[in-house]
C-alpha positions as CSV (number, residue, x, y, z in Angstrom):
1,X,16.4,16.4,-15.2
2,X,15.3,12.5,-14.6
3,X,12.3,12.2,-13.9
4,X,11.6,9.9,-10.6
5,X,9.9,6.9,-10.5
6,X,8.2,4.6,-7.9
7,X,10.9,2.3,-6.3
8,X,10.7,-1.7,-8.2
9,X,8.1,-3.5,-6.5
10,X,6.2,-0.6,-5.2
11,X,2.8,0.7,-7.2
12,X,0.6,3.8,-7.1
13,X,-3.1,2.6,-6.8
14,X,-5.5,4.5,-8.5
15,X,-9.2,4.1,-9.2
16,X,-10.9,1.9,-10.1
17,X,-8.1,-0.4,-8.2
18,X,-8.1,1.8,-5.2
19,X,-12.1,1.0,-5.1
20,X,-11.2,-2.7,-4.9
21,X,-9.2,-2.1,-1.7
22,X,-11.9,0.1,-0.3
23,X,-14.3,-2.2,-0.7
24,X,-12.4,-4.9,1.1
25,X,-11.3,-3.7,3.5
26,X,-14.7,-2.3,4.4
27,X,-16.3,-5.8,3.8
28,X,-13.9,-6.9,6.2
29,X,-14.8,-4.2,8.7
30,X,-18.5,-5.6,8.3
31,X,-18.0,-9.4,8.8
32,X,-15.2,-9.4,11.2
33,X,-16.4,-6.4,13.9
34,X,-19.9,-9.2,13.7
35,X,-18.1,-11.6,15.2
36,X,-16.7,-9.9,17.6
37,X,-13.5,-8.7,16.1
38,X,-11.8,-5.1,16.7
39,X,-9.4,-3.1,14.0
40,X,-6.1,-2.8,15.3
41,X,-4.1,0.0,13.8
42,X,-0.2,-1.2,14.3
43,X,2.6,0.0,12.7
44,X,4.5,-0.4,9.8
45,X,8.2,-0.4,11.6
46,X,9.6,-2.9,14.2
47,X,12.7,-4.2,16.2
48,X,14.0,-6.8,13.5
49,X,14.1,-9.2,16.4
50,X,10.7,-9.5,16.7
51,X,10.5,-11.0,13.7
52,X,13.7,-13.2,14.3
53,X,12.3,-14.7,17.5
54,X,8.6,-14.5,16.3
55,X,8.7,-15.9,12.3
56,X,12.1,-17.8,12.7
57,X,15.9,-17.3,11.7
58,X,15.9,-20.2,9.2
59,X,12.6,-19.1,7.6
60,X,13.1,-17.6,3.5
61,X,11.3,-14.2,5.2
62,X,14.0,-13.8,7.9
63,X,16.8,-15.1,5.9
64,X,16.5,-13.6,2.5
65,X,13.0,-11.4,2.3
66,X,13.1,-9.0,4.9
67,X,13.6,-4.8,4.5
68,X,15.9,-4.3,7.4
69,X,18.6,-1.3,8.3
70,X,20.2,0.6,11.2
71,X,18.3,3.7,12.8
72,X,21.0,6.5,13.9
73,X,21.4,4.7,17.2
74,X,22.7,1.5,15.6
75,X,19.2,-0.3,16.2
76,X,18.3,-3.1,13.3
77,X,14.6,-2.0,12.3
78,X,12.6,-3.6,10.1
79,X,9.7,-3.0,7.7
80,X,6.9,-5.4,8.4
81,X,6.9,-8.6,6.0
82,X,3.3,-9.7,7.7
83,X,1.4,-8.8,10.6
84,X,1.1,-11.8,13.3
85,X,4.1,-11.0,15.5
86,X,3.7,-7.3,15.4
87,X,-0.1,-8.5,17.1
88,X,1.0,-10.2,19.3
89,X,3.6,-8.2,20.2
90,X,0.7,-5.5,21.0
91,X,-1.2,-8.1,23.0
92,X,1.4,-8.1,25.4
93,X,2.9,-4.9,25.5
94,X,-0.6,-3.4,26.3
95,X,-1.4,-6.4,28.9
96,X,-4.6,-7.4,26.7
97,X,-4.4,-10.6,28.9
98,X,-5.1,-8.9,32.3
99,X,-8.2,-7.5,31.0
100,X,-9.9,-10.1,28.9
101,X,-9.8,-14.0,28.4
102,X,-9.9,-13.5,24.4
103,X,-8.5,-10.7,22.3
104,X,-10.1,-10.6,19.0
105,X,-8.3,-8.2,16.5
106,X,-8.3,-7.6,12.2
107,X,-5.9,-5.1,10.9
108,X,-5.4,-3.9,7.0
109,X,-2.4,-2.7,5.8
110,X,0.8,-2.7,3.9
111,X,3.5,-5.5,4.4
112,X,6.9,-5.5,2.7
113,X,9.0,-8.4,1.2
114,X,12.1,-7.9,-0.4
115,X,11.4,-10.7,-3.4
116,X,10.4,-10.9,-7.3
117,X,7.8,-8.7,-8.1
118,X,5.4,-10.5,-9.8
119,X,0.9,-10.5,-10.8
120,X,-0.6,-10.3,-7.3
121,X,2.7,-9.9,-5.0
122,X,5.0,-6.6,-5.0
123,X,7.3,-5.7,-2.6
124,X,5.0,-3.7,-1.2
125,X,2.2,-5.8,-0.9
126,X,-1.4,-5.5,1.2
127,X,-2.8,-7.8,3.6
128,X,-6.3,-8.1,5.6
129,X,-5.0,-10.2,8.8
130,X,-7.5,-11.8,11.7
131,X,-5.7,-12.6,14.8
132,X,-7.7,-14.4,17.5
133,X,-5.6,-15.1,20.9
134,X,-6.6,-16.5,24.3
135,X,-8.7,-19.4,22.7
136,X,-7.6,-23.1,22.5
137,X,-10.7,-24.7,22.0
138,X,-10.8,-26.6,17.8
139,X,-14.6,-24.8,17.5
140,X,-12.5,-21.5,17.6
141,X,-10.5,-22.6,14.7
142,X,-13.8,-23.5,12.7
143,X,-15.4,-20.1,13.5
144,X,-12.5,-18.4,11.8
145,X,-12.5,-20.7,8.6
146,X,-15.8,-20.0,8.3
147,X,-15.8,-16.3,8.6
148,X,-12.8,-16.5,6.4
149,X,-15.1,-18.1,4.0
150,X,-17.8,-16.0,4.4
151,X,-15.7,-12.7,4.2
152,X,-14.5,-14.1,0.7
153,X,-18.0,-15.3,-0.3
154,X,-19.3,-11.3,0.3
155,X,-16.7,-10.2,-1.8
156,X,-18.5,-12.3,-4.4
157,X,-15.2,-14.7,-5.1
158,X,-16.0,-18.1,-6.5
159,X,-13.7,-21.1,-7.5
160,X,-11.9,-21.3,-4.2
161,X,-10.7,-24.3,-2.8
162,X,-9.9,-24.7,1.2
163,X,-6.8,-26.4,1.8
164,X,-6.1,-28.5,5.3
165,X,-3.6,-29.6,7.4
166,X,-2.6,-30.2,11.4
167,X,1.3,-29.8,12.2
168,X,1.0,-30.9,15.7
169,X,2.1,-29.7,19.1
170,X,5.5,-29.4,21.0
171,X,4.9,-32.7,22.4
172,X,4.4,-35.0,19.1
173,X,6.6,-32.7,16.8
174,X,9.9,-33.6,17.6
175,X,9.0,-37.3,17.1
176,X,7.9,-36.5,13.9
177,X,11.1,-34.4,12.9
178,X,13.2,-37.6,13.8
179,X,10.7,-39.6,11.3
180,X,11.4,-37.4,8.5
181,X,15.0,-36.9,8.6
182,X,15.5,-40.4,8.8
183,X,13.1,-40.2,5.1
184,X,15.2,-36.8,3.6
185,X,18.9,-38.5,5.1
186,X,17.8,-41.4,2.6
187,X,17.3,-39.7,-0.5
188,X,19.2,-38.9,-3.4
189,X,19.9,-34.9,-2.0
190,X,21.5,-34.1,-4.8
191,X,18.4,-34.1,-7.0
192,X,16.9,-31.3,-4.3
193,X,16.8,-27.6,-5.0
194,X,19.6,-25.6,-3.7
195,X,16.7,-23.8,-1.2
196,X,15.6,-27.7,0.2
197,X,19.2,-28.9,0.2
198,X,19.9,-25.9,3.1
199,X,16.2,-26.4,4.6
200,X,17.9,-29.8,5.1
201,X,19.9,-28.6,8.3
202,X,17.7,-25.4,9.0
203,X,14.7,-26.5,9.1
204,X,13.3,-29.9,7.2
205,X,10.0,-29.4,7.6
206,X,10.0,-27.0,4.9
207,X,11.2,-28.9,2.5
208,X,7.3,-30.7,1.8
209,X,6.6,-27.0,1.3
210,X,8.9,-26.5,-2.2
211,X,7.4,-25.7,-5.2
212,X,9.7,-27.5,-7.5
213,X,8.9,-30.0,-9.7
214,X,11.7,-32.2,-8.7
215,X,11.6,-31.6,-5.1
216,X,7.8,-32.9,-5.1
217,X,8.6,-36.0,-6.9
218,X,11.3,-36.8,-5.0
219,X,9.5,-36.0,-1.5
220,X,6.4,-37.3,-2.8
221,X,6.7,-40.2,-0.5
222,X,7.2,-38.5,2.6
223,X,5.3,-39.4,6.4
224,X,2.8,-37.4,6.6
225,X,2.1,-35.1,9.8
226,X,-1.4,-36.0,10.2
227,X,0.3,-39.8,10.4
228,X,2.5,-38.9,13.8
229,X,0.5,-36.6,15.8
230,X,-0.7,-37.0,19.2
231,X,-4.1,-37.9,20.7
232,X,-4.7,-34.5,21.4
233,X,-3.3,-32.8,18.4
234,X,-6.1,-35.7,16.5
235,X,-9.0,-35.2,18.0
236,X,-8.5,-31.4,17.4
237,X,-8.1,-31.9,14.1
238,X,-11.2,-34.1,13.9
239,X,-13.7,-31.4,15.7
240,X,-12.6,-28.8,13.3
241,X,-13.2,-31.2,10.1
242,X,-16.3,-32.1,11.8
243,X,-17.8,-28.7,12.3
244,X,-17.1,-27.9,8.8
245,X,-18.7,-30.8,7.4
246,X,-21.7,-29.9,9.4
247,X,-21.8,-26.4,8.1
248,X,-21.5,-27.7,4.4
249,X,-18.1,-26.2,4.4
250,X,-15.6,-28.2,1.9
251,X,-12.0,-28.6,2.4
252,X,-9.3,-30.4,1.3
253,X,-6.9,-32.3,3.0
254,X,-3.3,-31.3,2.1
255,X,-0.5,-33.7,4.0
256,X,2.3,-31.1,2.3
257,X,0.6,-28.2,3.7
258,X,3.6,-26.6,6.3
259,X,3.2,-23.0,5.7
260,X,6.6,-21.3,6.1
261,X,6.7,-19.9,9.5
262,X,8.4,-21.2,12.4
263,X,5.6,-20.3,14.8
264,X,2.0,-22.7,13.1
265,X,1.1,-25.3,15.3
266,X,-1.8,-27.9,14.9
267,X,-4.3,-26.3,12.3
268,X,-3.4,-25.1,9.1
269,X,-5.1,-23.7,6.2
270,X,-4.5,-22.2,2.8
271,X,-7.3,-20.5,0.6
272,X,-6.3,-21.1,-3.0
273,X,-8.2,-20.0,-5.7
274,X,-8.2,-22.3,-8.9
275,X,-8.6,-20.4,-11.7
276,X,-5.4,-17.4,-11.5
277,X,-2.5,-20.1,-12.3
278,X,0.4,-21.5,-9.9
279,X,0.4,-18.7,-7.4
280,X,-3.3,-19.3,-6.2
281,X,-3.4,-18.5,-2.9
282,X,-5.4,-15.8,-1.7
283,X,-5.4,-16.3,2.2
284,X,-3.8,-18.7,4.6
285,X,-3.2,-19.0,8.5
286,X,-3.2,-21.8,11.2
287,X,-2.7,-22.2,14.9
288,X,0.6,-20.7,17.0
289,X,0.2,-21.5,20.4
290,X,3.5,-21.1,21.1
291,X,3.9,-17.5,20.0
292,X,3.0,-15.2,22.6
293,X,5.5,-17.3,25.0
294,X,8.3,-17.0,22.8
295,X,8.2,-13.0,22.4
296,X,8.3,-12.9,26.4
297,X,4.8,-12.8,26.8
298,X,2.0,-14.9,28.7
299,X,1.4,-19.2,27.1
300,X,-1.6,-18.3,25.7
301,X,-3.1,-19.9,22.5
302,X,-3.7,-18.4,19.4
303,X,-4.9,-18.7,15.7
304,X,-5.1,-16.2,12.8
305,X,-5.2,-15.5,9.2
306,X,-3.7,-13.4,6.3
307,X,-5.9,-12.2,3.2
308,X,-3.4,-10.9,-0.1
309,X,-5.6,-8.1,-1.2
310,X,-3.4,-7.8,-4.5
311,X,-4.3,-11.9,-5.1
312,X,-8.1,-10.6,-3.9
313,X,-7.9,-7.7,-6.3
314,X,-7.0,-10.2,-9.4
315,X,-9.7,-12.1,-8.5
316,X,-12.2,-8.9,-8.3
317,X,-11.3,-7.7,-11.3
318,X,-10.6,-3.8,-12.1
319,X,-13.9,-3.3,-14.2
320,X,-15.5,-4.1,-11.1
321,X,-13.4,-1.6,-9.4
322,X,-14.9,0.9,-11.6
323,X,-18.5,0.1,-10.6
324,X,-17.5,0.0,-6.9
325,X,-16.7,4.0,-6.5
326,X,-19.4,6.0,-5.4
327,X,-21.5,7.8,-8.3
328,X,-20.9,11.6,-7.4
329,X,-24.5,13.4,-6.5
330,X,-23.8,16.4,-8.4
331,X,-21.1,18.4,-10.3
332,X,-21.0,22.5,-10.5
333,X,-20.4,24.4,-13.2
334,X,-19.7,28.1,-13.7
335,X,-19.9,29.8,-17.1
336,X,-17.9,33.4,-15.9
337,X,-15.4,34.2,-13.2
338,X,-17.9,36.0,-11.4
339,X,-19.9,33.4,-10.4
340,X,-16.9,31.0,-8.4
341,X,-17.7,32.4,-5.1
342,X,-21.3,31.7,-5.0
343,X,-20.8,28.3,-7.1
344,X,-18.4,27.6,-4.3
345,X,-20.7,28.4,-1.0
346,X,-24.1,26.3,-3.1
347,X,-21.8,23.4,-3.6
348,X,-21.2,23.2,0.1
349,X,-25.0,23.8,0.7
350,X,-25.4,20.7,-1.3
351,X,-23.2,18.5,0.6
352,X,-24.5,19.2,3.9
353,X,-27.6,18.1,2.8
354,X,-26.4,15.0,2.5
355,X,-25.2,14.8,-1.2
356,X,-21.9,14.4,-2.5
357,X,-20.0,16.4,-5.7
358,X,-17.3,18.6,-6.7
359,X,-16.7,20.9,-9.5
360,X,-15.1,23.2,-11.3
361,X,-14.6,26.7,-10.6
362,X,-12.9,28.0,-13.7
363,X,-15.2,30.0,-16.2
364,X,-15.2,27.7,-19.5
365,X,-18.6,27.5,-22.0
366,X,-21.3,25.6,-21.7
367,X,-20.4,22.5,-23.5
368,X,-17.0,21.9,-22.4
369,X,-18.4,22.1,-19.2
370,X,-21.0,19.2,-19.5
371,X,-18.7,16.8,-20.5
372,X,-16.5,17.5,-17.7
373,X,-20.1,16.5,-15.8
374,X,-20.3,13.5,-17.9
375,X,-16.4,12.6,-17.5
376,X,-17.0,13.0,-13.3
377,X,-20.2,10.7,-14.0
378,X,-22.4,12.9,-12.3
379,X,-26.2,12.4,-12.0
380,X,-26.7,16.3,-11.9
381,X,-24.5,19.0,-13.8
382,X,-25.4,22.5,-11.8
383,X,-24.6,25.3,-13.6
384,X,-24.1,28.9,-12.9
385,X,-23.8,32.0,-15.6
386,X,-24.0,35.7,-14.9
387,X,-28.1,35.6,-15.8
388,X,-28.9,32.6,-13.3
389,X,-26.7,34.4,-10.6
390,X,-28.0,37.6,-11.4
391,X,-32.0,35.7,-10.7
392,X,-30.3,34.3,-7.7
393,X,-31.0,30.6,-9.2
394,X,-29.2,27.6,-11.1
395,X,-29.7,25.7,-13.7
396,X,-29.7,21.6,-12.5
397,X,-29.5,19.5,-15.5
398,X,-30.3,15.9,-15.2
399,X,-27.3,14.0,-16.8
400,X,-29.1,10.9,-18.1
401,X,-32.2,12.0,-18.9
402,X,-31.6,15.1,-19.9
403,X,-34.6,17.1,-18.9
404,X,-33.1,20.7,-17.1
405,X,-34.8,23.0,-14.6
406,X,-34.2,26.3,-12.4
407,X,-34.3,26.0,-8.9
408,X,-33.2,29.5,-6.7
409,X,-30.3,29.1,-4.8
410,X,-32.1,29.6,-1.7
411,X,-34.1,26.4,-2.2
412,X,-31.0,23.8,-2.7
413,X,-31.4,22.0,0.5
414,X,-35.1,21.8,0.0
415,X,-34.4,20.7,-3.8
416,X,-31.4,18.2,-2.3
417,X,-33.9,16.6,0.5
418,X,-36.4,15.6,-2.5
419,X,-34.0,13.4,-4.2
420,X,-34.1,10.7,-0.9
């Protein structure tokens, strides 16, 4: 018989690995929920047209990326490739609008593109997302830079570099679009990757977004956004760049910065750290006013962000995983059968006051059971043998210094409260 596998693109995540996801998303539970942000739980299936209407049609996750299928009923469902429309869609199916001015909302969890697995992106990938709706003011999009920054700065990640760019509004937009397919109409299309030459009729903006070497030369020329934007969209801009500068926060200005969803608007941002090659970025976001509207729901404002915890993870490093999980308090031993039951009851004693262990209830010697202690890394190996059970007492043993001493069973908790 065959024996099964995990689907391409998908991963088990072990320790220490599984500490670095711990640890960031509980880091992000600590910065976000301090400025007022609340963990949404949504989940991990939705109607495939929210994601048509929400992300766009002509957009590489619609088009080619997306896991989608029929349920019994005929409906086309779809596993979540990112988490911005399913938050919005929340926001309005649950009326968040009739009961306060701004919603403030992080989620962590699973997302699922159909692409190339590759170092920091699978199929089934992990992302930390901040969604912050009902506020159109430019100091909103500087507070969530910075606590983007800061949340990155706990997790004690250096070499990053903030990207920058505005996209406009509805009003200045479409004058732009005419400016730059007048510029694509006049090149040489031919020398354009198969991808840009169909973003050519689908949606041109995308095309300053390709990666490829010849699409970059060839576009390197192109008007710039930031060029053709309105009054408006400017002085935004300008109070966000401002605030940062005040708060010491650099950034980078990035004209070819478009993102690759339909819905962005006026500021956007990519995180991209410089030191894990090409596929550096480790968080990115921006401003889609226009979002809640087009899922049938109220014109209200909103900004967010995406975090890759797989990119984070690469950047943490697994031997700091390692030293992220929680040294275990104790671990018991027994020597002979006998003593399981009351090893058992003892261990649970220990716990509820307040420390945390397993162990190992099969009778083994004496040795072979220490380095099971050492294996667990426990700072205390209590054992158990006929004679200690028979004096109603255990033998603690003090992993790294060595010294040992009896303490009777009935004294645990007191023995337990002396180690605080």
């Amino acid at each position: 018989m065959n024996v099964l596998k995990t689907v391409k693109g998908f991963a088990d995540l072990f320790p220490p690995q599984s500490n670095l996801y711990t640890f960031m998303e509980n880091t992000a539970r600590s910065v976000f929920s301090a400025h007022g942000y609340l963990e949404l739980r949504l989940p991990i299936l939705e109607y495939t047209e929210l994601f048509q209407r929400g992300i766009g049609t002509d957009t590489d996750i619609v088009g080619k990326e997306m896991f989608t299928f029929p349920d019994r009923k005929g409906r086309s469902l779809t596993l979540r490739p990112e988490a911005t429309a399913g938050v919005v869609r929340a926001y309005i199916e649950n009326g968040c609008q009739s009961r306060e001015k701004v919603s403030r909302f992080f989620t962590c969890g699973p997302m699922f593109r159909y692409e190339r697995p590759q170092a920091g992106r699978m199929r089934q990938f992990h992302q930390i997302n901040c969604e912050c709706i009902g506020a159109p003011e430019a100091q909103t999009d500087a507070e969530i830079l910075l606590m983007l920054m800061t949340f990155l700065g706990d997790l004690g990640i250096g070499n990053l570099r903030l990207d920058m760019n505005t996209l406009g509004c509805h009003v200045c937009r479409p004058a732009y679009r005419q400016t730059l397919d007048a510029f694509l109409a006049a090149l040489d299309q031919d020398k354009l990757c198969p991808d840009c030459r169909r973003r050519l009729v689908t949606n041109p903006l995308r095309v300053l977004d390709c990666k490829e070497p010849g699409c970059k030369e060839i576009t390197a020329s192109a008007p710039a956004v930031r060029d053709h934007v309105c009054a408006d969209c400017a002085a935004h801009f300008a109070t966000v760049l401002d605030i940062l500068d005040a708060e010491k926060q650099p950034c980078h200005i990035n004209p070819r910065l478009v993102r690759g969803l339909d819905y962005y608007t006026r500021t956007t941002f990519e995180v991209v750290a410089t030191n894990i090659g090409a596929q550096g970025a480790v968080a990115g976001g921006g401003r889609y006013d226009g979002l809640a509207r087009d899922l049938g729901g109220p014109d209200v404002p909103g900004i967010g962000f995406a975090c890759g915890m797989e990119r984070l993870a690469l950047l943490l490093g697994a031997r700091k995983g390692g030293s992220l999980a929680p040294r275990p308090d104790f671990y018991f031993v027994i020597l002979e059968e006998a003593c399981a039951k009351r090893a058992l009851f003892a261990a649970r004693v220990l716990r509820r006051a307040g420390l945390a262990g397993t162990g190992d209830f099969s009778p083994g010697s004496l040795k072979s059971k220490l380095r099971l202690a050492a294996r667990a890394g426990a700072r205390y190996c209590m054992i158990l043998g006929e004679s200690e059970l028979a004096k109603q007492e255990v033998l603690i043993k003090n992993m790294d210094e060595g010294s040992q001493a009896f303490v009777p069973l009935a004294d645990l908790a007191h023995w337990a409260s002396g180690l605080f």
